[in-house]
Each structure stands twice: as C-alpha cells, then as structure tokens.
C-alpha positions in Angstrom: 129.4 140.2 97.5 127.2 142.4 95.8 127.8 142.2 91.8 125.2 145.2 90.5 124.7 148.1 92.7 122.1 149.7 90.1 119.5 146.7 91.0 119.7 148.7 94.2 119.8 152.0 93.4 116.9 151.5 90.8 115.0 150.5 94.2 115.8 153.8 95.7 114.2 155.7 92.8 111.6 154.1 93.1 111.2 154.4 96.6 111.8 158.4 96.6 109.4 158.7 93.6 105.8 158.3 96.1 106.6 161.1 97.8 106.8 163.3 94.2 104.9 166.6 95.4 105.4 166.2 99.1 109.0 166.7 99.7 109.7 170.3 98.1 112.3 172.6 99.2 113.7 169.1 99.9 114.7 166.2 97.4 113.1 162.8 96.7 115.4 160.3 98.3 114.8 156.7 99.0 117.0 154.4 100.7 118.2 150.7 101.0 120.4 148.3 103.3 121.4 145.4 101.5 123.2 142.5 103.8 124.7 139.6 101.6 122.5 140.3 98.7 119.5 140.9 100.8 117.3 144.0 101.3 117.2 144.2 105.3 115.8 147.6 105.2 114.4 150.3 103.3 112.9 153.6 103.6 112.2 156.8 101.9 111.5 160.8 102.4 108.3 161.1 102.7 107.1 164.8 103.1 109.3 168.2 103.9 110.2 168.0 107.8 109.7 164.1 108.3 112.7 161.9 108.4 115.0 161.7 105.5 115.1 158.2 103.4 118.3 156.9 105.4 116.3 157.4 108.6 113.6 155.5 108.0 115.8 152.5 106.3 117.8 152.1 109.0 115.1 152.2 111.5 113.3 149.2 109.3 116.6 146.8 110.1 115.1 144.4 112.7 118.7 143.3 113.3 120.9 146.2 113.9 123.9 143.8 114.2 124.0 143.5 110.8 124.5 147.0 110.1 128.4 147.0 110.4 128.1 144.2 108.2 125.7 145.6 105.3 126.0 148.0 102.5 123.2 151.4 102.5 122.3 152.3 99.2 120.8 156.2 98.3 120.0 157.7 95.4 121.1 161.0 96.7 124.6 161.8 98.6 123.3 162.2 102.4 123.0 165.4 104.6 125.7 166.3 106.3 124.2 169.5 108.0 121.4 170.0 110.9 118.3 171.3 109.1 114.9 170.1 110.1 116.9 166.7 111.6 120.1 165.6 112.3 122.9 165.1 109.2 122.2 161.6 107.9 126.1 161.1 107.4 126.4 161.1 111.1 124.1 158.4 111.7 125.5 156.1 108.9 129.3 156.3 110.9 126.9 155.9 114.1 125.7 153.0 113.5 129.3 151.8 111.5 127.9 151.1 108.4 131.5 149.8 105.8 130.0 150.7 102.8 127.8 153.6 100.7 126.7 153.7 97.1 125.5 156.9 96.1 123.6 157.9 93.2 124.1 161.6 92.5 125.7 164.3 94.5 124.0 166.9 96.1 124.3 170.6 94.9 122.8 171.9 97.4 125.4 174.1 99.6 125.2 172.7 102.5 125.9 169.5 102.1 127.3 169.6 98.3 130.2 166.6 98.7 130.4 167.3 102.8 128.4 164.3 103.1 131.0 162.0 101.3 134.0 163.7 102.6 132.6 162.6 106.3 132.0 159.3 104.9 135.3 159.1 103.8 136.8 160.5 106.8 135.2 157.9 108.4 136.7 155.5 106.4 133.5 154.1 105.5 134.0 152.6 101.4 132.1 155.2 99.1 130.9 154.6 95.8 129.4 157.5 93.3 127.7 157.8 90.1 125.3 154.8 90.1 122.9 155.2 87.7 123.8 159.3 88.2 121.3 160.4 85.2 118.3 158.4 86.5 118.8 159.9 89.7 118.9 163.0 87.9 115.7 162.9 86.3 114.0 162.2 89.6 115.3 165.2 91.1 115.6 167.1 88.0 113.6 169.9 89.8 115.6 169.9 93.0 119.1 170.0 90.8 117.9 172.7 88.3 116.7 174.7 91.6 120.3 174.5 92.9 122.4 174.5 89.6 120.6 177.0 87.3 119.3 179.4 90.5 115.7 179.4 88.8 112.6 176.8 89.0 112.3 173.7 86.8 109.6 175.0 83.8 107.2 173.1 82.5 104.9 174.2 80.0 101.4 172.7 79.2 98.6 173.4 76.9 96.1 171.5 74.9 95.8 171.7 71.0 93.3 171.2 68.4 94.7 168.7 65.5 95.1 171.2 63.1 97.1 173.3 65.9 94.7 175.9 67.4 94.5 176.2 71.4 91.5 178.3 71.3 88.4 179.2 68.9 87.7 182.6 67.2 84.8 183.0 68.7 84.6 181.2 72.8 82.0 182.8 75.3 84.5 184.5 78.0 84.5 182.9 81.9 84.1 179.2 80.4 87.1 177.4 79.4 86.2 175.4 75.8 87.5 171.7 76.3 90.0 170.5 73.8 90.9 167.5 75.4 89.2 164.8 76.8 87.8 163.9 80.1 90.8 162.1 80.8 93.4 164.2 79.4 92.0 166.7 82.1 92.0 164.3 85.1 96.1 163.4 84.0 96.6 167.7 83.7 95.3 168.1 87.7 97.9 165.0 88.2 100.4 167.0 87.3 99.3 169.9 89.2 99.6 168.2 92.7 103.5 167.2 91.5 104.2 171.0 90.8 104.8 173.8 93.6 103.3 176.4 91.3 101.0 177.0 88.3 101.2 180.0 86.3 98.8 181.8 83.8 98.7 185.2 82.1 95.8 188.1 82.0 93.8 186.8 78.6 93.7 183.3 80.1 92.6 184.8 83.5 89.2 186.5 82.1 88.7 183.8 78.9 88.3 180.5 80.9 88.1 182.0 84.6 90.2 179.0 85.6 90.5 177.9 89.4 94.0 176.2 88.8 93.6 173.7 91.8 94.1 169.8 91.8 90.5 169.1 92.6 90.4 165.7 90.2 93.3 164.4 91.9 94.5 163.8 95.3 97.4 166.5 96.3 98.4 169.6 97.3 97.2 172.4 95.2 99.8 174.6 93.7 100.4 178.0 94.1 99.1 180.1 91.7 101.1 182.7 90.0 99.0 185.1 87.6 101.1 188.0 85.2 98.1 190.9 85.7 100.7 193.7 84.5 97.9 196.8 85.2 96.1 194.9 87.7 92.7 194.7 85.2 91.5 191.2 86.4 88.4 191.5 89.0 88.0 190.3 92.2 85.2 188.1 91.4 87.3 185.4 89.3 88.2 182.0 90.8 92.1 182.6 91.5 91.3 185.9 93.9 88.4 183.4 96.0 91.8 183.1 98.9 91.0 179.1 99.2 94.9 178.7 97.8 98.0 180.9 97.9 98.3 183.4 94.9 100.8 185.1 93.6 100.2 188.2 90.9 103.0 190.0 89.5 102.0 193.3 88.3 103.9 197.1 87.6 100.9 198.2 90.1 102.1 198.0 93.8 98.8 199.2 95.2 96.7 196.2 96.8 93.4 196.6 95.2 92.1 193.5 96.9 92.8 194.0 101.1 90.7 191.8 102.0 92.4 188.9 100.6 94.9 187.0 102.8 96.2 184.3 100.8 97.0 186.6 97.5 100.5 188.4 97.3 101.1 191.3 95.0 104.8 191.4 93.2 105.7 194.0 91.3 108.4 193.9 88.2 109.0 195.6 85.1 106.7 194.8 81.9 109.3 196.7 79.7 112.0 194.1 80.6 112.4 190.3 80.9 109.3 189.4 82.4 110.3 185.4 82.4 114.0 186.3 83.6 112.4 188.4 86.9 109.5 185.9 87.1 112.0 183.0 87.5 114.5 185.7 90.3 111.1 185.8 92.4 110.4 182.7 92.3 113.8 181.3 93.2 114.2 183.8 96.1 111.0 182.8 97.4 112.0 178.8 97.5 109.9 177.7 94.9 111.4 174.6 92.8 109.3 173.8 89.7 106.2 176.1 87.9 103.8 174.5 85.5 103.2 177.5 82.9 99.4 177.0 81.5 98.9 179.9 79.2 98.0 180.8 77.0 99.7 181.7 74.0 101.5 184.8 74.7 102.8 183.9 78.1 104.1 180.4 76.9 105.5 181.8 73.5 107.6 184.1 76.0 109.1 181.5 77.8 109.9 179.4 74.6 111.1 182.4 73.1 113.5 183.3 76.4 114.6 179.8 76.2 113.5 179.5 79.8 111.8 175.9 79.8 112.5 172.3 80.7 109.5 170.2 79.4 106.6 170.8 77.7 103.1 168.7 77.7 101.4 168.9 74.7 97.6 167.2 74.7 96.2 166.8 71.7 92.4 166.9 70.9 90.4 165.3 68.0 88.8 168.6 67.0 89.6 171.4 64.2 88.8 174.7 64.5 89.8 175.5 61.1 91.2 179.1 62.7 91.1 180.4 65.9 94.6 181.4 68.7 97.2 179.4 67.4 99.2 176.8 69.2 102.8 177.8 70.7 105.8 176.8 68.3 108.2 175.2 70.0 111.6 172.7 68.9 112.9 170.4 71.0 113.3 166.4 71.4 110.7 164.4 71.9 110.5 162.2 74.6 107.6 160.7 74.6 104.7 160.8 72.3 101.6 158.8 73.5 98.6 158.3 71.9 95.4 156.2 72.4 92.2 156.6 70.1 90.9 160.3 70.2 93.7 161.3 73.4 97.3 162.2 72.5 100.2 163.5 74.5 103.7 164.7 73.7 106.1 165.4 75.7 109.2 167.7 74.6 112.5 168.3 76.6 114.7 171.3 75.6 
C-alpha cells in the first residue's frame, strides 16, 4: 500500500515542468502509475496538440494487466471533454484503473471537477489536494488565466546598484547593458517560457530591442508594443515580421501594410491602459506577458496592481542619476546573488 502520495505527485511536477513554454493554451501536466510501490509508467504533456500526460503514462506500462491493479498519479484533475484528443477520464475507467490522486483541480470550464465526478461515477477511489499549492505554482499561469480572466504578469528590468535603469545621457538605438553577460542569457530564458513580451514607446526608439529568445533555445514570444500615436518607425527591430507583433495604439490606420506578422489594436490612452491591455490579451488566448519596460509602462502596472512577479537584475554599476528604477512592495522570494550578478525575485 502506498504510504506518501506526494513522493508521487512531486514526480509529476517534475515531469510537467520540461515542457514549460511548449504547452500554452494548455497546462503542464505530468503523470505516473505506481503498482505496489513501483513506478510502472510515466509520462507528461509535452507540447499544445500532443497527447496529454495520462496518455503517454499509460502507454509506457509494458504490462497493461497491472493497470486494474495500480494507482495513476496527476498533478492536474484530467480532461473530461474532447478537445484536440479524447477526455483522459475516459481512458483511466477504460483501462479500469481503482485508484487516482490528483493534485489540483482544473478551472478550466470544461472540465472544472467533470473529470472527478466521472471518476467517481465510475467508482474509481479519488484522492484531491496533494501537494495542491506546488501544483499551483507550476501552473500558476494556466490557473490565473482561468481564475482572474487576465494573463499571468511578470515584470523584469535590470538596475544599477544605486537604483537607476537607465543613464542621463545613452546614445538612442543601442540598449546600455546593466547586467552581465549572463544575467542577459537567463533574461532570453525566460522569454522562451513566456507567450508574450511587452514594451512601451520610449523603450521602443532608446534600445531598438528585437525582444526574441535568440541566446536560448525556444519559441520566441509575441511581442506586444504600447505605440499610443503610432510614432515608432518601420525600420526598428520589432516591425522586421520575423515574429508575431502586437501594437496597441488610439490610431486604427495600418501605417505599415506590408507587414504580415504585426497586428494593430486600438484602445483608449485616456483610460486603463493595463486593465484593456490585459481584456485583449485574455480574449486573444494569451496566458502569461513578460512586461520589459521601461519605467513608465512598468510603474503603470505596479501602480494598477496588475502583476504577479517581478525579476529584478541587479548590476555592479552607479550612474549617480539617470531614469530611475520602478518602486515596487511585495515579498521576496528569492534573492540571489553571486559576485558582480544579483537577482530578486518579488511576488505580489
């Protein structure tokens, strides 16, 4: 008999966690069968129209005997609706497996507790709530997609160590490096785990960013740039159409035809920016937006309250004066540093 379910469940997070970037509008779910206190199968999701987690376990038992004999441990409830594949519920009463421990319900309307009630109805032994607010964390952006009806926000910028993000005087097109080679490397990272990357106007002409993942393997984000009278010209890196863009703007004309990739949004600059920003971005299916600056933009979001993390890099340089850093409150969770590279990481 099986004495600790989280040993398990701890499994499937980890599991579900290598596919972070790949899986979005779907979660990160992984999977294991445990028969008498051995792992006889395991899978995960691995990208958005694959097979789901519970799947690809039960296609990794050699023995499918011992199915009606095993336990299948998820982090997330399973499916119980035809989407991309068939409900995942059905296949667990298929292939009469007694028991199913669960990490963390899903929200989502369509399945939102059908899956366990078809377990149940089943009569198939149902456990909930195992290790619930680790599970949470690794699909904090699915959960906040469903629950709050916006994306998961995380904000990013780099700092000097006397709290500047940018000099008084910086030659405009050429972004001026406050942190380290490394720091950068981590920033594109996080970029590939992201479906979106957002900047404003200033930050648009100042550092003429590209805002792809090109030091690190993944999937660029979209890009989202605020360009309220449409100002920014074609020639910058975010209008070259290699990536989706997004640019919200009070100017409906399309002053740039020929691009294919770049969408023009319009909302109101005289109202909440961040609250119509987020609207758009829900409607459109996008789950999580990494907000890069600068200043004004990410003061906005603080200020609105509409924010979920918050990466703070911290360089070895003062600038003495200069644009100054964002001030945000909130706890700490983790604050890393090593030599001339330091990170902290808020959560509201």
């Amino acid at each position: 008999m099986i004495q600790d379910y989280s040993i398990y469940i701890q499994r499937c997070i980890q599991l579900a966690a290598q596919a972070l970037g790949n899986t979005a509008p779907n979660p990160l779910v992984g999977c294991v069968i445990v028969h008498q206190d051995k792992i006889i199968g395991e899978g995960f999701h691995k990208k958005y129209g694959g097979f789901h987690a519970e799947v690809n376990a039960i296609n990794a038992v050699k023995d499918k005997a011992l199915l009606p004999k095993s336990s299948l441990f998820v982090n997330l409830e399973p499916c119980a609706h035809y989407g991309k594949t068939p409900p995942c519920a059905d296949l667990i009463i298929q292939m009469q497996i007694p028991k199913v421990i669960i990490g963390h319900t899903d929200p989502y309307a369509e399945v939102c507790g059908k899956g366990i009630e078809k377990l149940k109805n089943a009569h198939i032994d149902v456990v909930t709530g195992v290790l619930a607010n680790e599970c949470r964390e690794l699909n904090k952006r699915f959960l906040t997609y469903h629950e709050k009806k916006r994306p998961y926000i995380i904000l990013k910028w780099a700092q000097t160590k006397d709290g500047f993000i940018s000099p008084l005087n910086k030659e405009i097109g050429h972004p001026y490096w406050i942190s380290s080679e490394f720091q950068r490397i981590y920033a594109h990272k996080l970029r590939t785990e992201e479906q979106s990357i957002m900047i404003g106007t200033n930050t648009a002409l100042a550092d003429n960013p590209r805002l792809t993942s090109r030091l690190w393997e993944g999937k660029n984000p979209l890009r989202i740039i605020l360009d309220n009278k449409l100002r920014l010209p074609q020639n910058l890196h975010v209008f070259d159409d290699t990536v989706p863009t997004l640019v919200f703007t009070s100017d409906t004309n399309n002053h740039f035809p020929s691009l294919k990739l770049t969408e023009f949004v319009k909302i109101n600059f005289n109202g909440s920016v961040e609250k119509q920003i987020c609207n758009v971005l829900y409607e459109k299916g996008i789950q999580s937006v990494l907000v890069e600056g600068g200043h004004v933009l990410l003061q906005r979001f603080i200020n609105a309250g509409l924010w979920d993390e918050a990466y703070v890099f911290k360089g070895d340089q003062e600038f003495k004066q200069g644009v100054k850093a964002p001030i945000i409150s909130g706890e700490i969770y983790e604050d890393l540093n090593s030599g001339i590279d330091g990170l902290t990481i808020f959560k509201k």
